[in-house]
C-alpha positions, 0 to 999 in steps of 0.5 A, spaced: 788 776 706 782 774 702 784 772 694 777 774 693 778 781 695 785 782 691 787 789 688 786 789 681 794 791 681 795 784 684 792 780 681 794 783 674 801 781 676 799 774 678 795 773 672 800 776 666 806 777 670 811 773 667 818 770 672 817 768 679 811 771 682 815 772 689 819 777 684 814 780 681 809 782 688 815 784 691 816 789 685 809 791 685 810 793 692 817 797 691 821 792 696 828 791 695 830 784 695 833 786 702 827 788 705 824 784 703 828 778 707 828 782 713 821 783 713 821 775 712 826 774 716 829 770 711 836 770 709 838 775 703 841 770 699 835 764 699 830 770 698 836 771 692 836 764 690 828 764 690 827 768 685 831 765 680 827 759 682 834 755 684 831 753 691 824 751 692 819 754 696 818 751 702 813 750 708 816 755 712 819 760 707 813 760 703 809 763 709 814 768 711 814 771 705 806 771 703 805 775 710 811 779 709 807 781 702 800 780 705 798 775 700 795 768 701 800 762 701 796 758 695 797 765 691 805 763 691 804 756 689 800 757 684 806 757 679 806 750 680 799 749 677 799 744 672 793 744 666 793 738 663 790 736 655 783 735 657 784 742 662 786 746 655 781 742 651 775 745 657 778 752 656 778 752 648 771 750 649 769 756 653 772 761 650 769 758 643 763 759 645 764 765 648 766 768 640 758 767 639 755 770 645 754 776 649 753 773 656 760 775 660 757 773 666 756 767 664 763 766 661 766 769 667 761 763 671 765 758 667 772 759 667 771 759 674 768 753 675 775 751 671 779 754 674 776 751 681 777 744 678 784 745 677 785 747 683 782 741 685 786 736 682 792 740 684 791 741 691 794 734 692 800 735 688 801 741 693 800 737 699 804 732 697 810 738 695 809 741 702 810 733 706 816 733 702 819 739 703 818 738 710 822 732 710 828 734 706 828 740 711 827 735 717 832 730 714 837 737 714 836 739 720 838 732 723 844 731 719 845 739 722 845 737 729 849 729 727 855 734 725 854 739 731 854 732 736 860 729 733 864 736 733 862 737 741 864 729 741 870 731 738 872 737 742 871 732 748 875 727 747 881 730 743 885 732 749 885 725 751 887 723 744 893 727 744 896 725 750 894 718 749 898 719 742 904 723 745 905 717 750 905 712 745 909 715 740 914 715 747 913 708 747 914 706 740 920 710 739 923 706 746 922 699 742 925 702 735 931 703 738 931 697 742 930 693 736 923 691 737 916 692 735 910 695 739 903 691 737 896 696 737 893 691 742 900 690 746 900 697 748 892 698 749 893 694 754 899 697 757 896 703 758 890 701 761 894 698 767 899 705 767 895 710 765 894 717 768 889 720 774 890 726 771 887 724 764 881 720 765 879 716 759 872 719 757 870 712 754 864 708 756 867 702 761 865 697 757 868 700 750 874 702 754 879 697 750 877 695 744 877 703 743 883 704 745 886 699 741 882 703 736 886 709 737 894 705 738 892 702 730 890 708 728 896 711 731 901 705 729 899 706 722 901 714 722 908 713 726 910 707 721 909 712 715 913 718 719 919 712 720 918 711 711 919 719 710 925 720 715 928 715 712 926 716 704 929 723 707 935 720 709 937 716 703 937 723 699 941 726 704 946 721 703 946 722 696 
């Protein structure tokens, strides 16, 4: 959509709309929030959250949401345009001015060039906005896909740590009731020279026993704190 061609409606509710500019064009067309999301094929709650300014528009909202209202991007950004002392001071002047003359042509020519160098000054602070945004959604869809990684490497590798565990717990009971303690690294390495074909280990050869001797301490340390509990239990019992 061309800025220069905007309905006057439109831009009345850009220019003296107050709030988020989103809300205000979506009201301005009679969309709900609801439609407007499928239109933009956005979640309701973001579109939400958007409106009430907690989330910040980013690159890919920001267009989804302009085509789906059929307004240029930079018309949804301009909320962030900063007018500084020396902008304010211009406008003063101009309108000043404007008080002891006739020419409207001339006025309109000068707050144009204004707004135009604003926009100017901003339009680098907006880059650097859209950069970091895609950052920040780029860094979220790595953490994203790291948690979808580990729960596959979990799902993989949980029935050999229960099977690895179950016979472990055997073995430690074994040497309890035979008065003799059953070291992490004593069991690694028994395992290895007993384990089952029908339970590979998924580890990689070169890793295989250090990370079983991982698993045996992890484990030792939950079968010791079992062994306090049943006998903190018992002791009340007795009691």
């Amino acid at each position: 959509m061309s800025n220069g061609n905007l309905p006057f409606e439109t831009a009345k509710y850009l220019i003296l709309g107050e709030g988020n500019k989103v809300k205000n064009l979506r009201t301005l067309k009679r969309l709900t929030l609801s439609e407007l999301a499928q239109s933009a094929a956005i979640p309701e709650e973001r579109l939400k959250s958007i409106e009430c300014q907690k989330t910040e528009l980013i690159d890919i909202d920001l267009c989804q949401i302009a085509n789906a209202l059929n307004v240029d991007t930079e018309l949804l950004l301009d909320s962030s345009i900063c007018m500084d002392n020396q902008d304010m001071y211009w406008l003063r002047s101009i309108l000043q001015n404007h008080k002891t003359e006739t020419n409207f042509s001339r006025l309109q020519t000068q707050i144009t060039n204004l707004i135009h160098i604003i926009l100017y000054k901003n339009r680098e602070q907006w880059s650097e906005m859209r950069k970091d945004s895609i950052v920040a959604l780029c860094k979220c869809e790595r953490k994203d896909c790291a948690r979808k990684a580990r729960k596959s490497r979990d799902e993989k590798y949980a029935p050999f740590r229960e099977h690895f565990k179950q016979t472990q717990y055997e073995k430690f009971m074994q040497y309890q009731q035979e008065g003799k303690i059953l070291s992490a690294n004593f069991f690694a390495k028994w395992y290895l020279t007993h384990k089952s074909e029908e339970m590979p280990i998924p580890y990689a050869k070169q890793n295989i026993a250090n990370k079983l001797a991982q698993l045996a301490q992890k484990n030792n340390r939950e079968f010791k704190e079992l062994l306090c509990v049943k006998a903190d239990t018992s002791i009340v019992t007795d009691n």
